[in-house]
Kinemage of the C-alpha trace (Angstrom):
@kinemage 1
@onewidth
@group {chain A} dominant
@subgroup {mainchain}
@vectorlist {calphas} color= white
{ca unk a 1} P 0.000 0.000 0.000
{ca unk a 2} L 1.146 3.524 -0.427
{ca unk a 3} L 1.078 5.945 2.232
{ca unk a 4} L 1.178 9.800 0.497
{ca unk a 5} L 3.481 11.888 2.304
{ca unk a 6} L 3.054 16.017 0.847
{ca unk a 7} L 6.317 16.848 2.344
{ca unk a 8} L 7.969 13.825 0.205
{ca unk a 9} L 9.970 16.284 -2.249
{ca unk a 10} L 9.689 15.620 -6.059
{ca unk a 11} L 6.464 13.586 -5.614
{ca unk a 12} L 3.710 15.785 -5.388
{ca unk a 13} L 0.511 13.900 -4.186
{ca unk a 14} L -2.871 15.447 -2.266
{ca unk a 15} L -2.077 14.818 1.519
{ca unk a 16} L -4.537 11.917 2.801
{ca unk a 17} L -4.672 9.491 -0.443
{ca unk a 18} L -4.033 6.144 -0.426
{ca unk a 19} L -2.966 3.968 -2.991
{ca unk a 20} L -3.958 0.014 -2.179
{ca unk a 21} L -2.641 -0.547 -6.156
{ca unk a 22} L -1.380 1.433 -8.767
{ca unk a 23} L -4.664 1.474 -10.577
{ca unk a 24} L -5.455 4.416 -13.131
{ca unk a 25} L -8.337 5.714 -11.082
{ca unk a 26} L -5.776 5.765 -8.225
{ca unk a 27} L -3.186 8.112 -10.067
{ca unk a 28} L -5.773 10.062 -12.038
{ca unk a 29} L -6.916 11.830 -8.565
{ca unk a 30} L -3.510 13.449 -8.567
{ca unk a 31} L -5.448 17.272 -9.469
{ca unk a 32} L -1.565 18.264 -11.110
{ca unk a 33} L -1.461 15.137 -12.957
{ca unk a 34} L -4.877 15.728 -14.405
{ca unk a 35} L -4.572 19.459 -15.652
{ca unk a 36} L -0.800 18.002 -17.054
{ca unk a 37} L -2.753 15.362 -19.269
{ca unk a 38} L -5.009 17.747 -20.569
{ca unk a 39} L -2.874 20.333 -21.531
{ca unk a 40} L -0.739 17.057 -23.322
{ca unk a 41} L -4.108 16.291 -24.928
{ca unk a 42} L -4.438 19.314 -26.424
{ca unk a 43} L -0.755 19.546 -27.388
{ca unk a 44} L -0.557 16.159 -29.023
{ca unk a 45} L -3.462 17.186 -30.891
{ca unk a 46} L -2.564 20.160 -32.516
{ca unk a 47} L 0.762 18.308 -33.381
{ca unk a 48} L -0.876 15.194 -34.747
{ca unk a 49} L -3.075 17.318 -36.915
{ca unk a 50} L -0.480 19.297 -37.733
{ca unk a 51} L 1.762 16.400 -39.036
{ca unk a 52} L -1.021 15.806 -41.755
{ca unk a 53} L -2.426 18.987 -42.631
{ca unk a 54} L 1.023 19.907 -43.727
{ca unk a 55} L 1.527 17.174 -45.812
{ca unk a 56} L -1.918 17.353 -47.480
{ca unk a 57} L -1.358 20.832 -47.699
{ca unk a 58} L 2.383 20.789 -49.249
{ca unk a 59} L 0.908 18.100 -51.855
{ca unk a 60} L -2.226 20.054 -53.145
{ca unk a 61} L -0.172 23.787 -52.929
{ca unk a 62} L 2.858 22.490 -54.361
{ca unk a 63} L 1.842 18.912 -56.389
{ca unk a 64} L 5.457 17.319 -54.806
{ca unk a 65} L 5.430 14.432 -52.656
{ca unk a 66} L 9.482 15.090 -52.999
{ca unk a 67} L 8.269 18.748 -51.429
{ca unk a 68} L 5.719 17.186 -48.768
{ca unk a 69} L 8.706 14.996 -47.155
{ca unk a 70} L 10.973 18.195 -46.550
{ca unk a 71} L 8.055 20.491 -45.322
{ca unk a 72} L 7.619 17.511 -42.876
{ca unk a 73} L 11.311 17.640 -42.109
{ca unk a 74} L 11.416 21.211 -41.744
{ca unk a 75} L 8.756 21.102 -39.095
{ca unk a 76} L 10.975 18.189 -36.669
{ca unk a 77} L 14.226 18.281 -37.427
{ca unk a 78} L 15.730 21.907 -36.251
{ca unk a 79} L 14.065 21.088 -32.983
{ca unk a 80} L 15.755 17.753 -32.639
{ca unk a 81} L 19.372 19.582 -33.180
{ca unk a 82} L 18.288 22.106 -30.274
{ca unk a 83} L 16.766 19.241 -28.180
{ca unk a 84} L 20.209 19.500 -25.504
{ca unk a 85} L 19.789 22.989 -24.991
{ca unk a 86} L 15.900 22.715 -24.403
{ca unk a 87} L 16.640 20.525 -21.782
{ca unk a 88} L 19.221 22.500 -20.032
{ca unk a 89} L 16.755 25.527 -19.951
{ca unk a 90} L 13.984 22.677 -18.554
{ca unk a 91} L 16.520 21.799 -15.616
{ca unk a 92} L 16.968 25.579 -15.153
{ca unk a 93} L 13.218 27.144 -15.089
{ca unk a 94} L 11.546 24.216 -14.569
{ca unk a 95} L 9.453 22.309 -17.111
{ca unk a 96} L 5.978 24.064 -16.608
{ca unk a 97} L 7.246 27.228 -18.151
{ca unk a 98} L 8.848 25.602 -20.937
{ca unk a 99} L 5.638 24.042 -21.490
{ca unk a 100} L 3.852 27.560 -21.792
{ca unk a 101} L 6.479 29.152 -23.812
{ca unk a 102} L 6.297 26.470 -26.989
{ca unk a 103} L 2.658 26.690 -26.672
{ca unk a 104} L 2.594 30.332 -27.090
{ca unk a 105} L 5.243 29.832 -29.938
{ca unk a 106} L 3.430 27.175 -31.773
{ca unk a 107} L 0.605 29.128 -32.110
{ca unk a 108} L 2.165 32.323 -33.606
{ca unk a 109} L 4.264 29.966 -36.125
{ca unk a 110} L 0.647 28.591 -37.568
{ca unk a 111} L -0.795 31.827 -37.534
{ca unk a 112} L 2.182 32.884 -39.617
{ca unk a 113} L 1.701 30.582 -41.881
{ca unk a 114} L -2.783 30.986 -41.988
{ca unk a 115} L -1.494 34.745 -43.207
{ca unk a 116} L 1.010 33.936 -45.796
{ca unk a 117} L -1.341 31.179 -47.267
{ca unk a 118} L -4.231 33.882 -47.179
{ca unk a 119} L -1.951 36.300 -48.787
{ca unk a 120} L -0.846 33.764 -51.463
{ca unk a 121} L 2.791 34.008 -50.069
{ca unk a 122} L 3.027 31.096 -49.204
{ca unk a 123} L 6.087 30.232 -51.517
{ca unk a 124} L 8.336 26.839 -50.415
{ca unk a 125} L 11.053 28.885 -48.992
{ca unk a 126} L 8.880 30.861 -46.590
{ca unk a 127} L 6.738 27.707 -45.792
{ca unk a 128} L 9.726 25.661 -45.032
{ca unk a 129} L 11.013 28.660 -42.351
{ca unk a 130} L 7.615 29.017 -40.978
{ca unk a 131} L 7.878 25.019 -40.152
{ca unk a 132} L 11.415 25.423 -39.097
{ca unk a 133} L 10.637 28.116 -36.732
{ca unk a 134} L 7.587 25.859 -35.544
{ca unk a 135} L 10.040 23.251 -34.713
{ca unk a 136} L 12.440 25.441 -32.690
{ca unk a 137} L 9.998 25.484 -29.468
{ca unk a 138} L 8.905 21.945 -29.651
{ca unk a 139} L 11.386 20.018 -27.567
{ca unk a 140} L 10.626 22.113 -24.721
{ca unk a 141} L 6.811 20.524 -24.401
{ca unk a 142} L 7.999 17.258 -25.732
{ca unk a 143} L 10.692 16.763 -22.995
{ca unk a 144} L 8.537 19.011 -20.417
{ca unk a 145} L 5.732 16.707 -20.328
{ca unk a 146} L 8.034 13.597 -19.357
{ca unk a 147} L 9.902 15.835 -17.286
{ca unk a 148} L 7.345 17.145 -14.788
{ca unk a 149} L 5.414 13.958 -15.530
{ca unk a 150} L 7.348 11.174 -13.305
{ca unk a 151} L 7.887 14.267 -10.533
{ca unk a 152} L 3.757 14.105 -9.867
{ca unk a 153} L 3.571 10.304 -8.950
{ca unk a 154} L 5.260 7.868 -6.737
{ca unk a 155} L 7.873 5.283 -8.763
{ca unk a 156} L 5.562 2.896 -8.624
{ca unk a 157} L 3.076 4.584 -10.389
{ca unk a 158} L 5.076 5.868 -13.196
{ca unk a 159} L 4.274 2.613 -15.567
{ca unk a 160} L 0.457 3.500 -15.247
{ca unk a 161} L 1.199 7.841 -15.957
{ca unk a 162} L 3.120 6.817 -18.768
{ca unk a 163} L 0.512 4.348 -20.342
{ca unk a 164} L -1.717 7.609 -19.459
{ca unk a 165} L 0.221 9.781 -21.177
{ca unk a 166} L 0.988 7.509 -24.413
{ca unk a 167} L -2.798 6.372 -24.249
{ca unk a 168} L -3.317 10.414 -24.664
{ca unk a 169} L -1.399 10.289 -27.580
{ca unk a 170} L -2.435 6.853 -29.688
{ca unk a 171} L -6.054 8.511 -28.646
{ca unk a 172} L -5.050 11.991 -30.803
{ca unk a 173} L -4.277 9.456 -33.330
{ca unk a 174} L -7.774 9.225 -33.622
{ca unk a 175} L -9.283 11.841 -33.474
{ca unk a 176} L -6.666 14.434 -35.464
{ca unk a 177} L -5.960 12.556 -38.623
{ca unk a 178} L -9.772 12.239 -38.490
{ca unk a 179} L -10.325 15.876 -38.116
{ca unk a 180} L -7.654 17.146 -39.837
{ca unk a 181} L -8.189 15.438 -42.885
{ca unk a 182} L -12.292 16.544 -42.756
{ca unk a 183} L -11.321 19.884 -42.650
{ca unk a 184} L -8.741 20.083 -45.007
{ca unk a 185} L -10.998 18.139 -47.405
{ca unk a 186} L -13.803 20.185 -46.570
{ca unk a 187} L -12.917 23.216 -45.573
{ca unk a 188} L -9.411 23.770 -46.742
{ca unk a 189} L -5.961 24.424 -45.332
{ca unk a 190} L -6.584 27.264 -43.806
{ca unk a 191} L -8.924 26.630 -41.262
{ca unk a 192} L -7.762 23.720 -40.509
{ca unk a 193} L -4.339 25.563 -39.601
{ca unk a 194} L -6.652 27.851 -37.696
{ca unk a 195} L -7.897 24.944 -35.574
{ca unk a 196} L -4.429 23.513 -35.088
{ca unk a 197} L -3.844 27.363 -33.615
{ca unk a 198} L -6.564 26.866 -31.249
{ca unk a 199} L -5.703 23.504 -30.036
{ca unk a 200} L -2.035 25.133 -28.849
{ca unk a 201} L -3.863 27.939 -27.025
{ca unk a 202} L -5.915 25.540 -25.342
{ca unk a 203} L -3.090 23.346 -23.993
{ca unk a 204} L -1.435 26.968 -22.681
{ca unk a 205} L -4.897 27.409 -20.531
{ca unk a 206} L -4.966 24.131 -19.326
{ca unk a 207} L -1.281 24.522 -17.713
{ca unk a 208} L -1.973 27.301 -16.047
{ca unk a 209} L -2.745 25.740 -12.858
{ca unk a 210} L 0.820 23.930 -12.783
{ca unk a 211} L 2.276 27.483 -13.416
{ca unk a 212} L 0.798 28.878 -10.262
{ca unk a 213} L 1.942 26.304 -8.707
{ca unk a 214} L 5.497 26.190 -10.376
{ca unk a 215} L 6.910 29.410 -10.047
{ca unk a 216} L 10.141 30.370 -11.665
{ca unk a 217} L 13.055 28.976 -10.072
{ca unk a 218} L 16.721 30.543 -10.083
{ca unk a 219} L 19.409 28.538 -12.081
{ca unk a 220} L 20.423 25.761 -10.402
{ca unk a 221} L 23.588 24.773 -12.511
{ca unk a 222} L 26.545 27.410 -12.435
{ca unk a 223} L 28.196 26.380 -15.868
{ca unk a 224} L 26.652 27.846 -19.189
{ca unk a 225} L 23.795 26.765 -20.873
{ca unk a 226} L 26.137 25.603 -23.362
{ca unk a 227} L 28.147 23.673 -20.914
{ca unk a 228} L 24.921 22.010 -19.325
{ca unk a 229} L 23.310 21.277 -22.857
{ca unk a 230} L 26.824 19.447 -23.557
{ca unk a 231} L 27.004 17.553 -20.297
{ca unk a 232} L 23.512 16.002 -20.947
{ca unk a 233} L 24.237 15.065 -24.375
{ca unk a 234} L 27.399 12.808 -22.859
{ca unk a 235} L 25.479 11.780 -20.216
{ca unk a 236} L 22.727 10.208 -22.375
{ca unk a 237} L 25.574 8.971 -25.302
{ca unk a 238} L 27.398 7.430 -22.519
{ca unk a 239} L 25.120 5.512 -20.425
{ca unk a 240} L 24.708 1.871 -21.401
{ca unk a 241} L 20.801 1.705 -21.543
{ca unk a 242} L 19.924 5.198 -22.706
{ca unk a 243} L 22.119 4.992 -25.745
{ca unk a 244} L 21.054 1.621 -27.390
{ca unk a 245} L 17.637 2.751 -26.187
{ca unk a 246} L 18.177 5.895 -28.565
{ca unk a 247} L 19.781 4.260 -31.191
{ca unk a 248} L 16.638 1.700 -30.947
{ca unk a 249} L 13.545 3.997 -30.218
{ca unk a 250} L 15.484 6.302 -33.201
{ca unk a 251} L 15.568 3.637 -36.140
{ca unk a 252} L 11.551 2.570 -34.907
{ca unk a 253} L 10.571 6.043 -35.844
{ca unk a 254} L 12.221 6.468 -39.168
{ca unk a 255} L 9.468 4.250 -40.000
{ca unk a 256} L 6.958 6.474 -38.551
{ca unk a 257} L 8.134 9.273 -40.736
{ca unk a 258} L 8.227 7.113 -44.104
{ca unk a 259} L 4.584 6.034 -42.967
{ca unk a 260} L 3.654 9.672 -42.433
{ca unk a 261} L 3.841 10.228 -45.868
{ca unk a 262} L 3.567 6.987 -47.248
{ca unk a 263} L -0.186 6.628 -45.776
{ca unk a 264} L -1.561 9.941 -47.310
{ca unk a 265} L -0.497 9.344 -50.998
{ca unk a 266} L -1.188 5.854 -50.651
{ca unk a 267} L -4.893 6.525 -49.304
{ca unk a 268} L -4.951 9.176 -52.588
{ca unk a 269} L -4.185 6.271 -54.925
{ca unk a 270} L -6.967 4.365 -53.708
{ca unk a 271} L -9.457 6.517 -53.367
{ca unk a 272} L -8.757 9.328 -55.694
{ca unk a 273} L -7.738 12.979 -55.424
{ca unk a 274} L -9.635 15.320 -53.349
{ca unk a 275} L -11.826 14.883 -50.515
{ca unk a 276} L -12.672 11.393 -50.182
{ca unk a 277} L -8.681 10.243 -50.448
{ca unk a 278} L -7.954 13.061 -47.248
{ca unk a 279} L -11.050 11.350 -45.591
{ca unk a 280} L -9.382 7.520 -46.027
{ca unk a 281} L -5.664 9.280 -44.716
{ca unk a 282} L -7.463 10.290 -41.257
{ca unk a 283} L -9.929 7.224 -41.308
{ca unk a 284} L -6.488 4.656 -41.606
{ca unk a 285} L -4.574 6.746 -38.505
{ca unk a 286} L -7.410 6.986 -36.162
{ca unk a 287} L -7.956 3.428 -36.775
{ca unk a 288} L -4.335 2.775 -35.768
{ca unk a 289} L -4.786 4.761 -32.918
{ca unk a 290} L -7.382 3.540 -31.365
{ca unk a 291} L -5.233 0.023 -31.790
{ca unk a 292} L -2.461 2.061 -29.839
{ca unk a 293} L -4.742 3.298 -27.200
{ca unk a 294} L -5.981 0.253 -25.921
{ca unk a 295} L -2.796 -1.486 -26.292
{ca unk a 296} L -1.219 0.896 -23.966
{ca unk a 297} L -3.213 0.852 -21.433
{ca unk a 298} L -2.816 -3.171 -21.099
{ca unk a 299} L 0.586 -2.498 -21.165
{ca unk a 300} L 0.959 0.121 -18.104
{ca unk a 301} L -1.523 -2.118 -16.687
{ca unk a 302} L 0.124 -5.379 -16.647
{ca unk a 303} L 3.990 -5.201 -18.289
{ca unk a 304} L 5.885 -6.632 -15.739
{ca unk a 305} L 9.169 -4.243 -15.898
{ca unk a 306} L 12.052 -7.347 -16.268
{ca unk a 307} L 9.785 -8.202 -19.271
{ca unk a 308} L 9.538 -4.556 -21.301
{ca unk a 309} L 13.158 -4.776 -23.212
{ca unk a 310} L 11.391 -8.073 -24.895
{ca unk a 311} L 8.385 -6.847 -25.435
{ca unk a 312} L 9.767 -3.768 -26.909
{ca unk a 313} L 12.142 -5.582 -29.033
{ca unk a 314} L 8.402 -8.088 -29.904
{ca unk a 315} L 6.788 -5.364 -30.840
{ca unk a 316} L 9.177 -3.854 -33.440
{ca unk a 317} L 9.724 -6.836 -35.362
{ca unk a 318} L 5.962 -7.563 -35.526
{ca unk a 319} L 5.318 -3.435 -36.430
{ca unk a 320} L 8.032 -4.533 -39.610
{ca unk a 321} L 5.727 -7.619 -40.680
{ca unk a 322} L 2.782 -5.421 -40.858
{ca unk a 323} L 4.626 -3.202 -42.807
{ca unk a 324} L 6.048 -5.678 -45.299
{ca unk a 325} L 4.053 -7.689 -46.561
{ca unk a 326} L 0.690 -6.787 -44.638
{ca unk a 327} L 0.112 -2.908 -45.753
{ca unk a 328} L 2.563 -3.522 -49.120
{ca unk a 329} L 0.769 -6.384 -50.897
{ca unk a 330} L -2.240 -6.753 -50.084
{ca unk a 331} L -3.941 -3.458 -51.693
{ca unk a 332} L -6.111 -1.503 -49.439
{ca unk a 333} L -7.758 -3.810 -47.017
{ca unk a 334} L -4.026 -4.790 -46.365
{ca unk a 335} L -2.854 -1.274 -45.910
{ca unk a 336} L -6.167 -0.714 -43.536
{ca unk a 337} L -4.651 -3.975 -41.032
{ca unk a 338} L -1.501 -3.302 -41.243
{ca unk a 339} L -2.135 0.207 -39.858
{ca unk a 340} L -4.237 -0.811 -37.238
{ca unk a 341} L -1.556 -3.709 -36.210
{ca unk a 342} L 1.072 -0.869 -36.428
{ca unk a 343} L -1.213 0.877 -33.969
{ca unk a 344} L -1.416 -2.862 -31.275
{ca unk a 345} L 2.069 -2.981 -31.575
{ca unk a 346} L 3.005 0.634 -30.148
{ca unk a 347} L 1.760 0.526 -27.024
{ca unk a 348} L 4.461 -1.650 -25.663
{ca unk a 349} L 7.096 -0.150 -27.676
{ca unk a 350} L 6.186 3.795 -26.006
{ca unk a 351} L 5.418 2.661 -22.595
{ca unk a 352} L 8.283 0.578 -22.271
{ca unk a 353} L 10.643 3.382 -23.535
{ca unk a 354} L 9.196 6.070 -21.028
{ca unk a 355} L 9.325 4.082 -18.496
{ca unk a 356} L 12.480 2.198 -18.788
{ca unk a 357} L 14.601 5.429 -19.763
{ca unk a 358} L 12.497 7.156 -16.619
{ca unk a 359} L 14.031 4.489 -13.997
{ca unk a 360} L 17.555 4.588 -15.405
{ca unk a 361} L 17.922 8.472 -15.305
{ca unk a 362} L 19.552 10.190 -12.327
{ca unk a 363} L 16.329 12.493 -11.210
{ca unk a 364} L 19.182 15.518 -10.968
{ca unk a 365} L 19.553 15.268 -14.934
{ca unk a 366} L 16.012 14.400 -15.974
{ca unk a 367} L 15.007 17.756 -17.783
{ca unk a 368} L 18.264 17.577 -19.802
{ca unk a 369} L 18.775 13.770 -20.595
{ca unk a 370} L 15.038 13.263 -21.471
{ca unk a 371} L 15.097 16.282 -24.193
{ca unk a 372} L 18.405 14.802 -25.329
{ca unk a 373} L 17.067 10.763 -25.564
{ca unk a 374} L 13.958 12.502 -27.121
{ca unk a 375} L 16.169 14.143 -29.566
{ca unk a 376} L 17.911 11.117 -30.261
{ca unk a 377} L 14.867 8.703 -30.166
{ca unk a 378} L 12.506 11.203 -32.600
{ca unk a 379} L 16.004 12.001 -34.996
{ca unk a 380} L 14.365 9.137 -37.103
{ca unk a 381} L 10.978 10.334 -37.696
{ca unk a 382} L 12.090 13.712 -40.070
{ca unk a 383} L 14.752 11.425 -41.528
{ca unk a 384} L 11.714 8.619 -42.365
{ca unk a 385} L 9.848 11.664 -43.802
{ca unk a 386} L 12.373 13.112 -46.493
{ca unk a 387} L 13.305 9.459 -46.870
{ca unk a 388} L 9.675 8.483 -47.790
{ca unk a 389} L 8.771 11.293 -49.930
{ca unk a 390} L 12.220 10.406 -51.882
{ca unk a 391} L 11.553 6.809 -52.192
{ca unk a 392} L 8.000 7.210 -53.258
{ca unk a 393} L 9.234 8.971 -56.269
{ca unk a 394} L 10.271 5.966 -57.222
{ca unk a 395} L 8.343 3.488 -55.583
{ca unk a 396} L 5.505 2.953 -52.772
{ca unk a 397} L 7.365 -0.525 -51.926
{ca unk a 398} L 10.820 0.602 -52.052
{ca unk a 399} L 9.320 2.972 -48.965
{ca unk a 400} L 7.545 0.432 -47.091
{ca unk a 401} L 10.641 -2.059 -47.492
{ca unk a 402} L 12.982 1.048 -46.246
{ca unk a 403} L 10.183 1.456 -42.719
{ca unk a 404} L 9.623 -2.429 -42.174
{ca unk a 405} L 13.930 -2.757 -42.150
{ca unk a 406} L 14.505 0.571 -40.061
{ca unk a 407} L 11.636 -1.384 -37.506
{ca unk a 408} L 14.020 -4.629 -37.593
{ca unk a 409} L 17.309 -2.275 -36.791
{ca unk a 410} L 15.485 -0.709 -34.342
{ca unk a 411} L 14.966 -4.120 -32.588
{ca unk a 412} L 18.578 -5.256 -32.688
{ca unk a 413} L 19.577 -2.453 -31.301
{ca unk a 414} L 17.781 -2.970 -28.052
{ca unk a 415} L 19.533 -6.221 -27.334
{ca unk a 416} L 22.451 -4.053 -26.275
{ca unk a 417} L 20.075 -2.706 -23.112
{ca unk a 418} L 21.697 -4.300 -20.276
{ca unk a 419} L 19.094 -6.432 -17.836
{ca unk a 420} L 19.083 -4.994 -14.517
């Protein structure tokens, strides 16, 4: 049983509850952990619609799926480069604020962007800065979810927030393809850049009770920012679970970026141009995320932690086979259950990564070493996406050959985690 103690530092739990199991009604009466998942819902939506608006919106303004895959690079990879430095300013103002300031960010890139499209200047070169300038901010919600995240529940809770919190995001899987392809299809690009807007302000309102309640904090490292950004990048490259953990997690989502833009012209070749082919792209995500939600929340629920570097390594090789030959060659009922096994097969994969790289992190370096691992870990998915729009110029198989291999790397490289 466990006994909530509010003076326990770094565990912040209402004085008075009691915990006979880690169950998820248990941890969801934490109030901070509650208005922390709903500002994350609202985050992970706006990114998730986000990811395909901009594709759907690169391939009708500009007719490139070449063009698609770097406007989808453009909007994840400068914030992976400046990942070590987000997390030094994490460990330094603590990760509410950083929270709040790439909401507020986010939503003055997309408005950017709603004006130059409404003003027809909306060239490639300004809408690949726009999406660079997105990305810039990003790391510091990424890494200051997971940050704050394990410092609102006991240890042995942590496997149930994190199924939570990747639950949260297999459910915007949902939803936001859904959405975001209806309005594109609909409506246009426009508003549905407008909504994604909306969705960041809405996270920023949500946090607002953790800000209260997290003031600003003087710096608590005395070298540079520089110096701290550098120290958490070796900390993270040389720690023998975090870096094959990177290396791993890394190569799994290079296939997630080659299936980001794999999915959308694939749904168009089945269903036709227009409306009805952005329809089938949202329809085949939210299938394969409501696949990931359920599957993570039987895996917070009952992954025994000795057994989570197997069932990681499990669910990577099977994510491969419904790659290639499930989604490649078997037309579109094919692609339609290989997506949602794609979906089944994430939920060990994320939990077991969040929670494995949360237990083998000194707390004193969490803000730093989980924007760095998340840098290193997410490096594959803008790589995946220039990748896939490249390879599709050539062939739709070639791509989903090039994701189901990056899967099976992915797996070996998890057999260097040590057991312990």
């Amino acid at each position: 049983m466990w006994h909530d103690r509010k003076r326990r530092r770094g565990t912040m739990v209402p004085h008075g509850v009691e915990f006979a199991r880690p169950s998820y009604r248990a941890v969801l009466r934490i109030e901070q952990l509650r208005s922390l998942l709903l500002a994350a819902l609202f985050a992970r939506l706006a990114d998730r619609m986000l990811g395909l608006v901009l594709v759907l919106y690169a391939l009708a303004r500009f007719h490139s799926p070449l063009l698609a895959g770097w406007v989808g690079f453009a909007a994840l990879a400068p914030g992976l480069v400046v990942s070590p430095l987000a997390g030094a300013l994490l460990d330094r103002t603590g990760p509410a604020w950083g929270i709040a300031a790439d909401m507020a960010g986010s939503t003055a890139s997309i408005l950017m962007l709603c004006m130059l499209a409404a003003a027809g200047e909306d060239s490639v070169a300004s809408v690949l800065c726009v999406a660079g300038l997105y990305s810039l901010t990003n790391p510091l919600s990424a890494a200051g979810v997971r940050t704050l995240l394990p410092r609102l529940v006991p240890p042995a809770a942590r496997s149930q927030a994190n199924a939570l919190d990747t639950t949260i995001h297999a459910g915007v899987d949902v939803c936001g393809p859904a959405v975001a392809g209806m309005l594109t299809g609909l409506a246009g690009a426009i508003p549905a850049l407008l909504a994604v807007a909306a969705c960041y302000a809405a996270a920023c309102g949500a946090l607002l009770p953790a800000l209260r309640r997290h003031p600003r904090v003087p710096p608590l490292w005395r070298d540079g920012l520089f110096a701290d950004a550098a120290a958490g990048v070796a900390y993270v490259v040389r720690h023998p679970s975090l870096r094959p953990l990177a290396l791993g997690y890394a190569a799994y989502n290079l296939a997630w970026g080659i299936l980001l833009v794999v999915v959308p012209v694939l749904a168009l070749r089945f269903a036709g141009s227009g409306s009805r082919g952005d329809l089938l792209a949202g329809i085949l995500w939210a299938a394969s995320g409501v696949a990931a939600a359920i599957s993570s929340l039987l895996s917070g629920r009952y992954a025994v932690p000795s057994m989570q570097r197997g069932l990681m390594m499990a669910g990577m090789v099977a994510t491969a086979i419904a790659i290639w030959p499930v989604s490649a060659r078997f037309g579109l009922n094919g692609l339609a259950a290989g997506m949602v096994l794609v979906g089944v097969m994430a939920g060990p994969v994320d939990v077991g990564v969040l929670t494995l790289r949360q237990h083998r992190t000194d707390p004193a370096w969490l803000g730093r070493v989980i924007a760095v691992s998340m840098g290193f870990n997410l490096s594959g998915a803008p790589i995946g996406m220039a990748l896939g729009g490249a390879l599709l110029g050539w062939s739709s198989q070639a791509a989903l050959v090039a994701a189901a291999v990056a899967c099976v790397t992915g797996a070996l490289a998890l057999r260097w985690i040590p057991q312990r």
